[in-house]
C-alpha positions as CSV (number, residue, x, y, z in Angstrom):
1,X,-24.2,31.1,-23.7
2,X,-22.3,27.9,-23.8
3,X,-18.9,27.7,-21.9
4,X,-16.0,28.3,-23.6
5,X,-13.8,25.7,-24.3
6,X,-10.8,25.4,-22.4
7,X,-7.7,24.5,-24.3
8,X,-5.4,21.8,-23.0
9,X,-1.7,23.0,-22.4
10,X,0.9,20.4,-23.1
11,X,2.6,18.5,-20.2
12,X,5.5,20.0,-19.2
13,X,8.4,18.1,-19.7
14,X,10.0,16.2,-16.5
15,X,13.1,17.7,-16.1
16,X,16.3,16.2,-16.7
17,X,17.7,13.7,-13.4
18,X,21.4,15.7,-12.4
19,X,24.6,14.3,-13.9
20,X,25.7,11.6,-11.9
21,X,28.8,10.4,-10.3
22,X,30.8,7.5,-10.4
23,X,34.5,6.0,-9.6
24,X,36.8,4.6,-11.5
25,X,39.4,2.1,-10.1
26,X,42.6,0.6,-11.8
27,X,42.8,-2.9,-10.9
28,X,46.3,-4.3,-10.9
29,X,48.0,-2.7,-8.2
30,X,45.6,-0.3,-6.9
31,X,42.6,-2.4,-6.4
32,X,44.5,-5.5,-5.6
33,X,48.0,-6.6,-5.2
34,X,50.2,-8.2,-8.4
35,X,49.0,-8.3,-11.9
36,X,45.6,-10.1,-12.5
37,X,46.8,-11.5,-15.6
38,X,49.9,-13.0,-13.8
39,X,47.4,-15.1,-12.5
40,X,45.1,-16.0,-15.3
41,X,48.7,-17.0,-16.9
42,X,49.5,-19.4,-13.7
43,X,45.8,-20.8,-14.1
44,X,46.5,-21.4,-18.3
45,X,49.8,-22.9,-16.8
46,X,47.9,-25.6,-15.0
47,X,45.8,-26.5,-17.7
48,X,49.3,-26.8,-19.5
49,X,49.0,-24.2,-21.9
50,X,52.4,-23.2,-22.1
51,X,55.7,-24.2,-20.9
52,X,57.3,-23.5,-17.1
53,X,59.7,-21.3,-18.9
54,X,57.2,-19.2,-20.3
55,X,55.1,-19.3,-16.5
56,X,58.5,-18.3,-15.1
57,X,59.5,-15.1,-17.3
58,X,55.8,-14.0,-16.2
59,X,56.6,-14.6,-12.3
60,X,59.2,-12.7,-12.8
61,X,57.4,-9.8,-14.3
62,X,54.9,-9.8,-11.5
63,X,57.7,-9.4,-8.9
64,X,59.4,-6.3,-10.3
65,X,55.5,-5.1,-11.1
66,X,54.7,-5.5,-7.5
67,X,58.5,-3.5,-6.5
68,X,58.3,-1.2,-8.8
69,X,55.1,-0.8,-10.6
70,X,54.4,-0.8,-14.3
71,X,56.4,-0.2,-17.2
72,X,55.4,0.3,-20.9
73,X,58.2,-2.1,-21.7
74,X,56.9,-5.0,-19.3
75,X,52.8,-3.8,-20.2
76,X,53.5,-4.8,-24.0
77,X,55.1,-7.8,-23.4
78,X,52.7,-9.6,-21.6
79,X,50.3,-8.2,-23.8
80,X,51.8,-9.9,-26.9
81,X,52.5,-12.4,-24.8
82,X,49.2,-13.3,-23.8
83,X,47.4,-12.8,-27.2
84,X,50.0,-15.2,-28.8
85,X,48.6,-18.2,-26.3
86,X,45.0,-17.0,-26.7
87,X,44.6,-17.8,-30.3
88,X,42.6,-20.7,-30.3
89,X,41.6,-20.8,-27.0
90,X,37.3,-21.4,-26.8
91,X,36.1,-18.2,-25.4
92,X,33.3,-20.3,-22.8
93,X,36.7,-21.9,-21.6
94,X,37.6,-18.3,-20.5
95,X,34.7,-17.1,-19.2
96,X,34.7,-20.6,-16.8
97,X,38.5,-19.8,-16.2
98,X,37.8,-16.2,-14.4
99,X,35.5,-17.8,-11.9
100,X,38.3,-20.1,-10.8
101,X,41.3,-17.1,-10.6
102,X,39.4,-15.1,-8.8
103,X,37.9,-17.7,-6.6
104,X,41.5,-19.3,-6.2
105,X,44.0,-16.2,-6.9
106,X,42.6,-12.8,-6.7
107,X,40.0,-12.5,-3.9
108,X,42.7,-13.3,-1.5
109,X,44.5,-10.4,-3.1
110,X,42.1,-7.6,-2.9
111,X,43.3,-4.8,-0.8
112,X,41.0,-4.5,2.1
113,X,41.2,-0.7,2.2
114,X,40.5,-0.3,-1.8
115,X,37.4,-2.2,-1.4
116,X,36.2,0.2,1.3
117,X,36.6,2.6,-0.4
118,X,34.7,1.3,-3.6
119,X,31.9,0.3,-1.1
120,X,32.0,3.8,0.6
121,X,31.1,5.2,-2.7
122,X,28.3,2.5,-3.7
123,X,27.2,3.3,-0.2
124,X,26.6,6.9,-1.5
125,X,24.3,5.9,-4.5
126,X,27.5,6.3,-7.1
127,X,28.7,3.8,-9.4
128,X,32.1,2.1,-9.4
129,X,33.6,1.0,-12.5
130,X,37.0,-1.2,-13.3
131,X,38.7,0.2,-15.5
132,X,42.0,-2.2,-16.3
133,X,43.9,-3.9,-19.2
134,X,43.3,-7.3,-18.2
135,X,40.5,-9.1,-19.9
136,X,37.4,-7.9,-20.2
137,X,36.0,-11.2,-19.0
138,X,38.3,-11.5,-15.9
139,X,37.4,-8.0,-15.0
140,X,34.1,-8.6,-15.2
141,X,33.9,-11.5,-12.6
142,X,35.7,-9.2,-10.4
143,X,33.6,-6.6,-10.9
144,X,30.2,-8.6,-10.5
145,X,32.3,-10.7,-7.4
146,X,32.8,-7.3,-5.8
147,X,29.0,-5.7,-6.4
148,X,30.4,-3.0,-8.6
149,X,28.8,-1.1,-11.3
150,X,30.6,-3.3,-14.3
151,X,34.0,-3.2,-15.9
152,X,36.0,-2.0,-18.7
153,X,38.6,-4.5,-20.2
154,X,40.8,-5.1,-23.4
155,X,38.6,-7.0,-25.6
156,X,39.9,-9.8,-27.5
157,X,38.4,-10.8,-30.6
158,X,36.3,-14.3,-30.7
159,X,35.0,-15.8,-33.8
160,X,33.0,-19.0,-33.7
161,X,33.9,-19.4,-30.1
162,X,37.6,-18.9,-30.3
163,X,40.0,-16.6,-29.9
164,X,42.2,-15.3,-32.7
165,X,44.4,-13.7,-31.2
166,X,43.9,-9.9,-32.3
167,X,42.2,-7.2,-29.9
168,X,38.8,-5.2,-30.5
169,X,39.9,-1.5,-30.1
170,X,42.8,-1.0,-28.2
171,X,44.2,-2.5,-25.2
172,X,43.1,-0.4,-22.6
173,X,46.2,1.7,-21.6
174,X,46.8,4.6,-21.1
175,X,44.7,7.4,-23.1
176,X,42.6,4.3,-23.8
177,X,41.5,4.1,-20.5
178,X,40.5,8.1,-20.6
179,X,38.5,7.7,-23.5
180,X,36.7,4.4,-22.1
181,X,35.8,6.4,-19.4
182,X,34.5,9.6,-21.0
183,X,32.5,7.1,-23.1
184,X,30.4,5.4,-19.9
185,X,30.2,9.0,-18.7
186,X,28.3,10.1,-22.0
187,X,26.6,6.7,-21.4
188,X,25.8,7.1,-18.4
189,X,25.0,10.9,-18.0
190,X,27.7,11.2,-15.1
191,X,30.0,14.2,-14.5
192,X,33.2,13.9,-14.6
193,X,33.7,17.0,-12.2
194,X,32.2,15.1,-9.6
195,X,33.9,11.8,-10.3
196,X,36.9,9.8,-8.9
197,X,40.1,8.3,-10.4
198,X,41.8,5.5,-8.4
199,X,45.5,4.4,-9.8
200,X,48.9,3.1,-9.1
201,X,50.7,4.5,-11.9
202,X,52.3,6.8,-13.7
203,X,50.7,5.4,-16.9
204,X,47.4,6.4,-15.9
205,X,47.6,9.9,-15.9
206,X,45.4,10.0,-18.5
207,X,42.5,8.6,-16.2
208,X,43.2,10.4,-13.3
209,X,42.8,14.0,-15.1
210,X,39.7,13.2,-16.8
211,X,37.9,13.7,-13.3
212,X,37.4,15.7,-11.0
213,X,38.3,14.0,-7.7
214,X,42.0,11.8,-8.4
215,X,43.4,9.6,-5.9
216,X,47.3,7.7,-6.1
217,X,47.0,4.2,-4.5
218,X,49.8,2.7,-3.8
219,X,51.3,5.0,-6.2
220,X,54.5,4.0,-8.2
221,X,57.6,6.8,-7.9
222,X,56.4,9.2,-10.6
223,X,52.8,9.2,-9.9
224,X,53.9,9.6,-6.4
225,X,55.7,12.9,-7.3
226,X,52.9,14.1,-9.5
227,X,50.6,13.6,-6.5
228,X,52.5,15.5,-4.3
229,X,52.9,18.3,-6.6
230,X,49.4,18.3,-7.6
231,X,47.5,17.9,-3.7
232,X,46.1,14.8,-4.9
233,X,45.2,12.9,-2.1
234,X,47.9,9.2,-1.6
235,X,46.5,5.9,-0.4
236,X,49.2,3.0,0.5
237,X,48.1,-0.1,1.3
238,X,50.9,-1.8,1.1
239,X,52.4,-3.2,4.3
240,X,55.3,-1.1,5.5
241,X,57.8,0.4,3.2
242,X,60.5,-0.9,0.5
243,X,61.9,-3.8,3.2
244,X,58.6,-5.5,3.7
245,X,57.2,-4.8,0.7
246,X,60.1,-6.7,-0.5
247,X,59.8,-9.8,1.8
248,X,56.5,-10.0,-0.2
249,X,57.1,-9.7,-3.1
250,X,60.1,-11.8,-2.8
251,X,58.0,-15.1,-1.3
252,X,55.1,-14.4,-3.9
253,X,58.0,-14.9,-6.9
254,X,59.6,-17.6,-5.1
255,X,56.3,-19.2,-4.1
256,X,54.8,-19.1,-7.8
257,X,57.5,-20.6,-9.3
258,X,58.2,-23.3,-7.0
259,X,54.5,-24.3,-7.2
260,X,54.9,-24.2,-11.3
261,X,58.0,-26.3,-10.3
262,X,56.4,-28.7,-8.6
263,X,53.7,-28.9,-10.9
264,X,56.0,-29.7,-13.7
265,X,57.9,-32.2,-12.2
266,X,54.7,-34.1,-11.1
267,X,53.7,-33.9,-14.9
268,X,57.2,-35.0,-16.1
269,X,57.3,-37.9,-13.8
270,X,54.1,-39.6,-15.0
């Protein structure tokens, strides 16, 4: 009698890998100190893009962003601010730009204890995303500068190489930021229980309930509060209190603008 003929059963399927985990980190303020985009402005400044006046009203917003952190007020006014000097700007001249302000600028003004902690959790097999309103293309050289995961940034719009002057999607802000992030964690198959939420302020409330594990650094007053209240766990890397902090901020104002200064005078005096 012949043998009977085994079936075949269908592979089972692999199971599915675990949600994963990931942090987030603001960049201005929390991840390093002063506004990123007060520096791209002082790089556009060299490459006389706009006037001293205009390089001047932005120093000036950097030093009571530094004292006091961010306010919606101050956030929309650079933002139309720096949209307006965009618009025809070639978007390869952009992309160059971020090398040099980080290079020049921003890696000097990492804080040393936010980038421990976003190689702590790399170090942990997690990923670490930027998630900031400064360009997407400045974020990303920081990002890729720093080994991180990627970055999330406002998007301008390009078309046939230059910039018009108009955003794609919203300028990430805010509940912006939230939903950028629960849209890399559908991406991504992370968990948001299990994930961290690094910020300086108030604004970003938003960000730091969508996951599981939020952490103030360098926290303005309000999100300082709300910390407290809520046993989230308070980071400052800033160098002693108000006084020094202060001293700081005061010589990076004064600084700025007497190096725009000087810059313009060697320009006038040609």
């Amino acid at each position: 009698m012949p043998d009977a003929i085994q079936g075949t059963q269908p592979s089972p399927e692999p199971p599915a890998p675990p949600p994963g985990e990931a942090a987030f980190f603001d960049v201005d303020n929390t991840l390093m100190r002063g506004a990123s985009l007060f520096h791209v402005a002082r790089k556009m400044y060299q490459r006389k893009a706009f006037t001293l006046r205009f390089a001047a009203g932005l120093a000036w917003k950097q030093l009571r962003f530094i004292m006091r952190g961010e306010t919606m007020t101050d956030v929309d006014a650079v933002r139309e601010a720096a949209l307006a000097f965009a618009i025809g700007i070639a978007h390869e001249d952009i992309l160059a730009l971020g090398e040099e302000v980080y290079d020049e600028m921003i890696a000097s003004k990492i804080w040393p204890g936010a980038r421990a902690l976003a190689e702590q959790h790399l170090s942990s097999n997690r990923q670490v995303w930027l998630v900031t309103g400064t360009p997407v293309e400045v974020a990303a050289v920081i990002s890729s500068r720093l080994g991180l995961t990627g970055a999330l940034g406002t998007v301008a719009e390009v078309i046939d190489g230059l910039y018009t002057g108009r955003l794609v999607g919203d300028f990430l802000h805010g509940s912006a930021k939230a939903a950028a992030v629960l849209a890399v964690a559908e991406r991504e198959h992370l968990d948001l229980a299990r994930c961290w939420g690094y910020s300086d302020s108030y604004n970003d409330i938003p960000l730091l309930t969508a996951v599981g594990h939020p952490v103030a650094i360098n926290p303005d007053r309000k999100l300082r509060r709300h910390a407290r209240a809520n046993n989230w766990p308070v980071y400052d890397f800033r160098s002693g209190r108000r006084a020094a902090t202060f001293g700081l901020s005061a010589a990076t104002l004064v600084g700025s603008v007497y190096g725009l200064w000087r810059g313009f005078s060697r320009f006038r005096g040609r």
